[in-house]
C-alpha positions as CSV (number, residue, x, y, z in Angstrom):
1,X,-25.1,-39.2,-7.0
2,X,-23.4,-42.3,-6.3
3,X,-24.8,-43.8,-9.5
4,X,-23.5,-41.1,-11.3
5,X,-19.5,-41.7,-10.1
6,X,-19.6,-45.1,-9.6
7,X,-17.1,-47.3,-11.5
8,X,-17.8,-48.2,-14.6
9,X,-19.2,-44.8,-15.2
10,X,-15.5,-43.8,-14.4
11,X,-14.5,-46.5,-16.4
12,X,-16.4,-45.2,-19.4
13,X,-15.1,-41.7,-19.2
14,X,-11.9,-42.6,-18.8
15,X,-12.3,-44.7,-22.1
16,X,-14.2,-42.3,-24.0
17,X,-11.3,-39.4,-22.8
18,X,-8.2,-41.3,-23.5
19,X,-9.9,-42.1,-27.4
20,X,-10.5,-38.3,-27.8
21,X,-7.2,-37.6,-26.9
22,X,-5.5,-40.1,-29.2
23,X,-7.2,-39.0,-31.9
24,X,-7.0,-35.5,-32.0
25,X,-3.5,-36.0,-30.9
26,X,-2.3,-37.8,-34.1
27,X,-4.1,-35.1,-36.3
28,X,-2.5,-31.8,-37.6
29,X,-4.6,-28.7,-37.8
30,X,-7.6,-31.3,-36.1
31,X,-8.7,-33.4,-39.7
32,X,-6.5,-35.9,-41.5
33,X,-8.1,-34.2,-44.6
34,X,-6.5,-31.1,-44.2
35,X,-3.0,-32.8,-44.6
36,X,-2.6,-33.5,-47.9
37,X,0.5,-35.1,-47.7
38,X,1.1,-36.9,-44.1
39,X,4.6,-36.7,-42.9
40,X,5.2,-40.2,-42.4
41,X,4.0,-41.1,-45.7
42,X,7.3,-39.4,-47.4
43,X,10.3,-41.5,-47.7
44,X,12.9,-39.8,-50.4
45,X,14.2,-36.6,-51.3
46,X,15.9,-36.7,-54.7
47,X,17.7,-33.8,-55.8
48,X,18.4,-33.9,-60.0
49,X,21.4,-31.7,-60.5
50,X,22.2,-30.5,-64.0
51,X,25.3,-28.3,-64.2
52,X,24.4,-25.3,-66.9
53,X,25.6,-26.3,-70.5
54,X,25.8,-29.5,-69.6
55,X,23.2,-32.6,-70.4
56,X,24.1,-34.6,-67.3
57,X,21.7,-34.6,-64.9
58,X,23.4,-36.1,-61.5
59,X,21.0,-37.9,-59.0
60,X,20.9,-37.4,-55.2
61,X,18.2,-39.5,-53.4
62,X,17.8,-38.8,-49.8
63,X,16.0,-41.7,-47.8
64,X,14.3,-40.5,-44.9
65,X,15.5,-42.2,-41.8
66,X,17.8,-44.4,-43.1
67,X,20.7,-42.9,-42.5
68,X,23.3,-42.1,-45.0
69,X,23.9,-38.8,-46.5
70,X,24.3,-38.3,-50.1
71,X,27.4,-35.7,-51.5
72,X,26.7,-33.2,-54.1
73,X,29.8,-32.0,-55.9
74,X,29.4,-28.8,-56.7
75,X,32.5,-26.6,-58.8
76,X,33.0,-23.1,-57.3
77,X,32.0,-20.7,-60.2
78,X,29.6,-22.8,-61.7
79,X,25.2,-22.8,-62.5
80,X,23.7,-25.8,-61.6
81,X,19.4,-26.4,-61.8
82,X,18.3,-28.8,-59.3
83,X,15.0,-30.0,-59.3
84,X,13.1,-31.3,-56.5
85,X,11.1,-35.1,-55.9
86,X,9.4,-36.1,-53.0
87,X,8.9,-40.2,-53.0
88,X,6.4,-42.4,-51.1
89,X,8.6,-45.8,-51.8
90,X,8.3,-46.3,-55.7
91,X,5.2,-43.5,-56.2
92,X,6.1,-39.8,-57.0
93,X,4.6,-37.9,-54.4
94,X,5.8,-34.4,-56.2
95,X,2.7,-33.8,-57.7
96,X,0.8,-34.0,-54.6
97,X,3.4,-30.9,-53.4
98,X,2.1,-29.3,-57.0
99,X,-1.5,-29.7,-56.5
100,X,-1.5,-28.2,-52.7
101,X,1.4,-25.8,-53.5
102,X,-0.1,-23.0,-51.3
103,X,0.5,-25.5,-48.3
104,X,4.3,-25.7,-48.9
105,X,8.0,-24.0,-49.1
106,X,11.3,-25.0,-49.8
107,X,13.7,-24.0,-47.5
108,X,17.4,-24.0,-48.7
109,X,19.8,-23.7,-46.2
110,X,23.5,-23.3,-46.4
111,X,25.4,-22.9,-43.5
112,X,28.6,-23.5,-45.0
113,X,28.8,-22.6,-48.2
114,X,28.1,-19.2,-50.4
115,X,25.0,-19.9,-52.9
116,X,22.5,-17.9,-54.1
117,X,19.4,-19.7,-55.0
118,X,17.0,-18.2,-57.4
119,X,13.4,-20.2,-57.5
120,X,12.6,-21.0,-61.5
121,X,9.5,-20.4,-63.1
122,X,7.4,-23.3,-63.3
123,X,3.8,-25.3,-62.0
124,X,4.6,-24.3,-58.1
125,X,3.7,-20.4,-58.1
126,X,1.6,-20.4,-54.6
127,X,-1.1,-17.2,-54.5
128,X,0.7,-14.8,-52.6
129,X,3.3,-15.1,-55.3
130,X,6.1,-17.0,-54.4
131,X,7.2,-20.5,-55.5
132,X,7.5,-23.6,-53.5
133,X,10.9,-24.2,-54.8
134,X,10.7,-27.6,-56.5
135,X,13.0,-26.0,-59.3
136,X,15.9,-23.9,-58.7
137,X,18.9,-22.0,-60.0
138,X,22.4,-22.8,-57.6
139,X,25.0,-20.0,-58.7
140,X,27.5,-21.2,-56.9
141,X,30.5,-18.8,-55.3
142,X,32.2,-20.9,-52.8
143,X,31.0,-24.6,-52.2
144,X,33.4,-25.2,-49.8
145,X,33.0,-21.8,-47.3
146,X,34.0,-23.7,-44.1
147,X,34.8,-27.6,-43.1
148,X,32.0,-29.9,-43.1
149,X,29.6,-28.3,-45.4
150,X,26.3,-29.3,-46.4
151,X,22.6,-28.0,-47.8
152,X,19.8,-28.9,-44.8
153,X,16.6,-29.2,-47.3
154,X,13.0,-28.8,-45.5
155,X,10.0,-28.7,-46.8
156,X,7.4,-26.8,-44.5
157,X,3.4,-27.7,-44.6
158,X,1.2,-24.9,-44.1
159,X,2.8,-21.7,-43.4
160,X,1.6,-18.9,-42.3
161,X,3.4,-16.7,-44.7
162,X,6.2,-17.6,-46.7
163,X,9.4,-15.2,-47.4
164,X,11.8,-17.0,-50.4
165,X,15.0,-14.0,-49.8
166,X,17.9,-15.2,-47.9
167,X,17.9,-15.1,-44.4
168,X,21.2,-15.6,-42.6
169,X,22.2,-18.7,-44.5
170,X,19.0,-20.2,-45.6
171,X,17.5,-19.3,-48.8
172,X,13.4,-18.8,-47.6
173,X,11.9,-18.8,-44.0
174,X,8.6,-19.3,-43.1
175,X,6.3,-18.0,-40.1
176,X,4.0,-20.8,-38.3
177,X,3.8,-24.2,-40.5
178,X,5.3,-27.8,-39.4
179,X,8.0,-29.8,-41.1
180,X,6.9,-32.3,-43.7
181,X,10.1,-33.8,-44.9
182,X,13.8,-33.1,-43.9
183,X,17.0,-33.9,-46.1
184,X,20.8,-33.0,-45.0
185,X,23.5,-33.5,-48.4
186,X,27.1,-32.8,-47.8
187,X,28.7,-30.5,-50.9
188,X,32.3,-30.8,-52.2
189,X,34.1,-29.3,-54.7
């Protein structure tokens, strides 16, 4: 018995618990395989914004953790399609998003403005029939609804289901899943 709880014996399990720990700990759903797309491997959200009948496509890059929030002007009245990019430094991680599309959604929220957002055909239809939202339609009725506003963009990884109407001001909402990347742009008219 006293071999059994002696010190290094304690020592050992002490070791062996603290590894186990660590490494489950730092693990999603259990397996680094099952994320396809680790959070902390995301560093930019870019929005292209292309008001209808227009051939100008406006850029909005979002660097994650850097601080600094990008401004969208957006004209009250107007149709704008923005499309979605995810960056890992200089690589396009978007396709990534594409190729595991069942393991993501686009939430668009907008707490101070009035837009209606209308997910576009396109390569991100998930199985249960709704898109991820890497290409949208902004028909925009009031940008400026309230002081201060701003779109919050997240994308979600593995939700449980996925529900792309509006709720409250958000365009999508999600049951169960974890936050893969998070972006905040200010509008203005």
């Amino acid at each position: 018995m006293n071999k059994l709880f002696n010190t290094k014996n304690i020592i050992k399990l002490l070791a062996i618990l603290f590894i186990t720990i660590t490494v489950v700990s730092c693990q999603r759903d259990g397996s680094a395989e099952e994320d396809d797309l680790p959070q902390e491997e995301l560093t930019n959200i870019v929005l292209l914004v292309t008001e209808e009948g227009t051939t100008s496509t406006l850029t909005y890059d979002y660097s994650i953790g850097a601080g600094g929030i990008p401004t969208i002007p957006l004209k009250d009245g107007k149709s704008y399609t923005v499309v979605a990019k995810f960056r890992n430094g200089n690589e396009d991680a978007t396709q990534e998003i594409i190729d595991a599309k069942n393991e993501h959604f686009l939430i668009f929220d907008f707490p101070k403005s009035n837009i209606t957002v209308t997910r576009l055909d396109g390569n991100d239809l998930r199985n249960d029939g709704k898109r991820v939202g890497l290409r949208t339609k902004w028909d925009v009725v009031k940008a400026v609804d309230s002081p201060s506003p701003l779109l919050k963009l997240t994308l979600i990884h593995a939700p449980e289901s996925v529900n792309d109407t509006k709720s409250g001001t958000a365009w999508g909402s999600v049951v169960g899943g974890e936050t893969d990347a998070e972006a905040t742009y200010n509008l203005t008219n």
